[in-house]
C-alpha positions as CSV (number, residue, x, y, z in Angstrom):
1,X,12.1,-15.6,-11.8
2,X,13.5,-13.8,-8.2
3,X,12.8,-10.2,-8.3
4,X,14.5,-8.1,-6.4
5,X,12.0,-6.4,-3.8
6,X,13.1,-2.9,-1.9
7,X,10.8,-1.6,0.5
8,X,10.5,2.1,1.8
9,X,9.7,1.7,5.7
10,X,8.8,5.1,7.8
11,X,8.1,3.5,11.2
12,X,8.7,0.7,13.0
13,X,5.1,-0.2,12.7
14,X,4.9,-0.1,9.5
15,X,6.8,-3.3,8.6
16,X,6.7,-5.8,5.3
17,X,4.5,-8.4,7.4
18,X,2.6,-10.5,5.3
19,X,4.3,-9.0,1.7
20,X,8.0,-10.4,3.0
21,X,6.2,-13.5,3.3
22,X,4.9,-13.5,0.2
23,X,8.1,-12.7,-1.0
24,X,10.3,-15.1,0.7
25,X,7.9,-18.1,-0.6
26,X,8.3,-16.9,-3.8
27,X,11.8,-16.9,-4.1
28,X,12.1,-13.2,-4.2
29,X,15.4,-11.0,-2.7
30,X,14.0,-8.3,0.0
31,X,15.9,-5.2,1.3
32,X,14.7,-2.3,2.9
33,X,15.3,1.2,4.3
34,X,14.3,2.5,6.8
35,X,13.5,6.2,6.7
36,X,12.7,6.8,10.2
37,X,16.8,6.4,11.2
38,X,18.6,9.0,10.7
39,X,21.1,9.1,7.4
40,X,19.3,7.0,5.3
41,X,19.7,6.7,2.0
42,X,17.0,5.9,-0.9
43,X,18.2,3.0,-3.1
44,X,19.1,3.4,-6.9
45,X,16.9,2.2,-9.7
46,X,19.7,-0.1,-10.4
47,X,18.9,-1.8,-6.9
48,X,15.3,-3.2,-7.5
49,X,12.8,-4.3,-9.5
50,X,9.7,-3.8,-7.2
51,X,9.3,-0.9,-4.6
52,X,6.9,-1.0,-1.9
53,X,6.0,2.3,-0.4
54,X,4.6,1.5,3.3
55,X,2.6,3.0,6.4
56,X,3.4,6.1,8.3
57,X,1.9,7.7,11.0
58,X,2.5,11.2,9.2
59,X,0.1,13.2,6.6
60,X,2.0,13.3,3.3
61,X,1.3,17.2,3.6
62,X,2.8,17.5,7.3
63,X,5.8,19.5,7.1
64,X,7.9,17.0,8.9
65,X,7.4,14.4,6.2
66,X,7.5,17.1,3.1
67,X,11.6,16.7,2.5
68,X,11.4,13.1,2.5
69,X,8.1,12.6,0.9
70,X,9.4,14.7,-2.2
71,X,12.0,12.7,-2.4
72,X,9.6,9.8,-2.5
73,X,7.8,10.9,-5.4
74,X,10.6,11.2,-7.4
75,X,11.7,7.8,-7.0
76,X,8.4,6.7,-7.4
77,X,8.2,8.9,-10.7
78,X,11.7,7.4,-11.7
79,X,10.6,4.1,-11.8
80,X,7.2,3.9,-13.6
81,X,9.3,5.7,-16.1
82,X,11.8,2.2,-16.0
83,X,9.0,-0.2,-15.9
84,X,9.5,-1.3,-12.2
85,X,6.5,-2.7,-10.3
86,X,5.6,-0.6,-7.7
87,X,3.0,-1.1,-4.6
88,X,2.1,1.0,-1.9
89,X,-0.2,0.2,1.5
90,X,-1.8,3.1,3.5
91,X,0.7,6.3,3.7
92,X,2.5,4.6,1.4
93,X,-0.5,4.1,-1.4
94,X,-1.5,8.1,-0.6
95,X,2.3,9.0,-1.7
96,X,2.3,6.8,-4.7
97,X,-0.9,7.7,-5.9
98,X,0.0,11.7,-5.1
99,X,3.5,11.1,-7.3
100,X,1.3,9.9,-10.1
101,X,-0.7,13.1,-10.2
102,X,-3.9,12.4,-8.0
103,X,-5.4,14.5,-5.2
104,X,-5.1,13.2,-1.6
105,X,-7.7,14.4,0.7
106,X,-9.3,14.1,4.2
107,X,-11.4,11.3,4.1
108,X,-15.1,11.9,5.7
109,X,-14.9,9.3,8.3
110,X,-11.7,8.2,10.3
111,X,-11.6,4.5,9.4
112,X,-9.7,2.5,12.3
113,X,-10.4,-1.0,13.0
114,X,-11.7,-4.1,11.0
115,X,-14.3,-3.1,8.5
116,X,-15.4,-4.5,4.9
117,X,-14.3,-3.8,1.3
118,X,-16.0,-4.4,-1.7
119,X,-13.6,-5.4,-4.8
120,X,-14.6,-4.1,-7.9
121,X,-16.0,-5.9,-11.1
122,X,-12.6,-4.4,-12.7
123,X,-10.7,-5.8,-10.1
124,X,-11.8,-9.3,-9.6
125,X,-11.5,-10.0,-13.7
126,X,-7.8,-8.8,-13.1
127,X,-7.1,-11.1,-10.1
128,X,-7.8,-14.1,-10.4
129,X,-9.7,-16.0,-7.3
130,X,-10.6,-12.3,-5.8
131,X,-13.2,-12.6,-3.2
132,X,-16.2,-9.7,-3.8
133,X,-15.5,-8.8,-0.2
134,X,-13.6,-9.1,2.7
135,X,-12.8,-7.8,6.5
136,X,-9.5,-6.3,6.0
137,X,-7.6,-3.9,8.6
138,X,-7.9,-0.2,8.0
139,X,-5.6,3.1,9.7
140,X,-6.6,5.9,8.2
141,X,-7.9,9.4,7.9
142,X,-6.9,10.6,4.7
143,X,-8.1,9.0,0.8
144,X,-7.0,9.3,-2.5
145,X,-8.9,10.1,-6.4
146,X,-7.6,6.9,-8.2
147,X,-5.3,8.3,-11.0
148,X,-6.0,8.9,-14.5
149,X,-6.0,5.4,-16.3
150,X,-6.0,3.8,-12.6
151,X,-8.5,0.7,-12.0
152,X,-10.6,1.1,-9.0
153,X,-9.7,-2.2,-6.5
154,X,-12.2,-1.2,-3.6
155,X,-14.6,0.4,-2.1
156,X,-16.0,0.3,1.7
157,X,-18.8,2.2,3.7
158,X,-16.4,4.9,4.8
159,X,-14.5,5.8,2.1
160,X,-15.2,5.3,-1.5
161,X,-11.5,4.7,-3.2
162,X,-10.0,2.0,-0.9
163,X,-6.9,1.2,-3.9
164,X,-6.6,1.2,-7.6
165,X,-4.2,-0.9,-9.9
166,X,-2.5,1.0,-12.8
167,X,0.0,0.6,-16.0
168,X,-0.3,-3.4,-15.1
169,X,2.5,-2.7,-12.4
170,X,1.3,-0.7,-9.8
171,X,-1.0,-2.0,-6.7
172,X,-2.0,0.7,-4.2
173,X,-4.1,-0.6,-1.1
174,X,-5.6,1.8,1.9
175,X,-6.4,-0.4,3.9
176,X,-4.0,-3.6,5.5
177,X,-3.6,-6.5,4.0
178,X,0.2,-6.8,5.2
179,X,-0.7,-6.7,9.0
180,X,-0.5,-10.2,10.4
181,X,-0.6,-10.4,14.3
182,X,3.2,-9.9,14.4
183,X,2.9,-6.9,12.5
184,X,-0.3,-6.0,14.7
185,X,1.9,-5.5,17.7
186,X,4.5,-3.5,16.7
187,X,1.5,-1.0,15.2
188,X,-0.4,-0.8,18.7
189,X,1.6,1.8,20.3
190,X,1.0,4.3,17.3
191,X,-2.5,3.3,16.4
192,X,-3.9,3.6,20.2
193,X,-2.9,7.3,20.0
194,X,-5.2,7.5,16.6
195,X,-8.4,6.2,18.9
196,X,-11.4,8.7,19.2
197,X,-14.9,8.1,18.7
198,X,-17.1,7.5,15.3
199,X,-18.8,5.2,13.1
200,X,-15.7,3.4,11.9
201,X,-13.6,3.5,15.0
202,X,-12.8,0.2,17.1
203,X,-11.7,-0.2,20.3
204,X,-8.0,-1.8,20.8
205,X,-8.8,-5.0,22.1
206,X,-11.3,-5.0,19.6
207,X,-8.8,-4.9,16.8
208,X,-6.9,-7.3,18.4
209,X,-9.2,-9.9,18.4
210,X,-10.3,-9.3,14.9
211,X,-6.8,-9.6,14.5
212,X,-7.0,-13.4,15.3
213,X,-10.1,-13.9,12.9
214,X,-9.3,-12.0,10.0
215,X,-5.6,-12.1,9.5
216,X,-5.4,-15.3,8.0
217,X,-7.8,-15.2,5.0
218,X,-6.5,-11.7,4.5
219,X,-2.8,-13.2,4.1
220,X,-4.4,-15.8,1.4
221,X,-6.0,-12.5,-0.4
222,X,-3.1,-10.7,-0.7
223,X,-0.8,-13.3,-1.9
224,X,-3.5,-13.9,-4.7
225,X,-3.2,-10.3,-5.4
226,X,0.9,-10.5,-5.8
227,X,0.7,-13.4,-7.5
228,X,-1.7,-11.6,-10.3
229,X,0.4,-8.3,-10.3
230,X,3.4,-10.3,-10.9
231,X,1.8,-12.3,-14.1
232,X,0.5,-8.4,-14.7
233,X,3.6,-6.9,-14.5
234,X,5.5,-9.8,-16.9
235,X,2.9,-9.7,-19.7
236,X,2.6,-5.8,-19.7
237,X,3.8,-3.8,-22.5
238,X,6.8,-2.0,-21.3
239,X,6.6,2.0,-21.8
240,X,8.4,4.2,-23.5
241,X,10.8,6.4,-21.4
242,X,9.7,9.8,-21.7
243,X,6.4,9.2,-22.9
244,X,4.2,9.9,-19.9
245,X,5.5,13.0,-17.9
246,X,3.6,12.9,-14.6
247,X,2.9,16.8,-13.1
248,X,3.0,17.2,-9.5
């Protein structure tokens, strides 16, 4: 059945990529607002069934991001509460997981470049045709606790809580499955500024050229894992309003 899909952009970086692909082949409506654009304007519940949260290049705790990342949590809040699927990537999975009560916190290694995740045991008998690992893009500097009742997805070298799925409808990813080479460009300009030194740090061109190797089995990953949260999400017992109150 087409879904109507409404995603939260805060850069121009920080696009749909792969996921509007996904969507698109599936049949699926997409629409999206952009936050960094001045008079925006968050969509009602009415308007969607799924909402993906996606990259910034803010901390959810920088005061430039706290009006609008408020408001963000209380979307995100709104909707568990109205069954809606809900998946967030980098910034985005740090916001969703914060809305539904976790800790986000500095992460022990800044994790930029193309490194390995491990899925978990719990993760690979949800999705079906889940690899145990696989090279995947990462941007980060800050991690998240997986909430309570959340389902670890990942793990890497770096940092120890790479995603989590929870309720059957939500899928929250740290690293980048979404960045395919189109998306890669766009990011560049933002990411270079990120680039220091350390364990888990690659180069630009680097990237780049990981970019052209990984990207593609990456894109076959992530629509296996949309295509499981979608049979997920239509077999899950819905909730009843009211009866989870999630304290922020």
């Amino acid at each position: 059945a087409m879904s109507r899909i409404h995603a939260l952009q805060h850069s121009v970086g920080g696009a749909l990529g792969v996921i509007e692909k996904w969507a698109v082949d599936r049949g699926h409506k997409v629409a999206c607002t952009s936050l960094y654009i001045p008079d925006y304007r968050f969509p009602d519940l009415e308007d969607f069934d799924w909402l993906v949260v996606l990259d910034g290049p803010l901390k959810i705790d920088d005061p430039m991001a706290c009006v609008w990342v408020v408001q963000e949590r209380e979307l995100i809040q709104a909707a568990l509460k109205k069954n809606k699927v809900i998946i967030g990537v980098g910034m985005g999975a740090q916001i969703v997981a914060s809305a539904m009560g976790a800790r986000v916190k500095k992460c022990e290694h800044q994790e930029t470049g193309y490194f390995p995740v491990e899925f978990t045991k719990e993760a690979c008998d949800l999705f079906s045709g889940l690899p145990h690992g696989l090279t995947v893009m990462h941007a980060h500097t800050d991690m998240f606790d997986v909430p309570v009742g959340g389902i670890p997805l990942a793990s890497s070298a770096a940092c120890k809580n790479q995603g989590f799925v929870a309720k059957n409808r939500v899928l929250a990813m740290q690293f980048h499955l979404e960045w395919d080479e189109e998306t890669m460009e766009k990011a560049i300009p933002a990411l270079t500024e990120t680039i220091t030194r350390g364990p888990f740090i690659q180069s630009v061109s680097s990237i780049l050229k990981s970019s052209e190797i990984y990207a593609p089995e990456m894109a076959k990953v992530l629509f296996r894992l949309l295509d499981g949260l979608a049979t997920l999400a239509n077999t899950a017992v819905p909730a009843i309003e009211g009866e989870e109150e999630v304290e922020c």
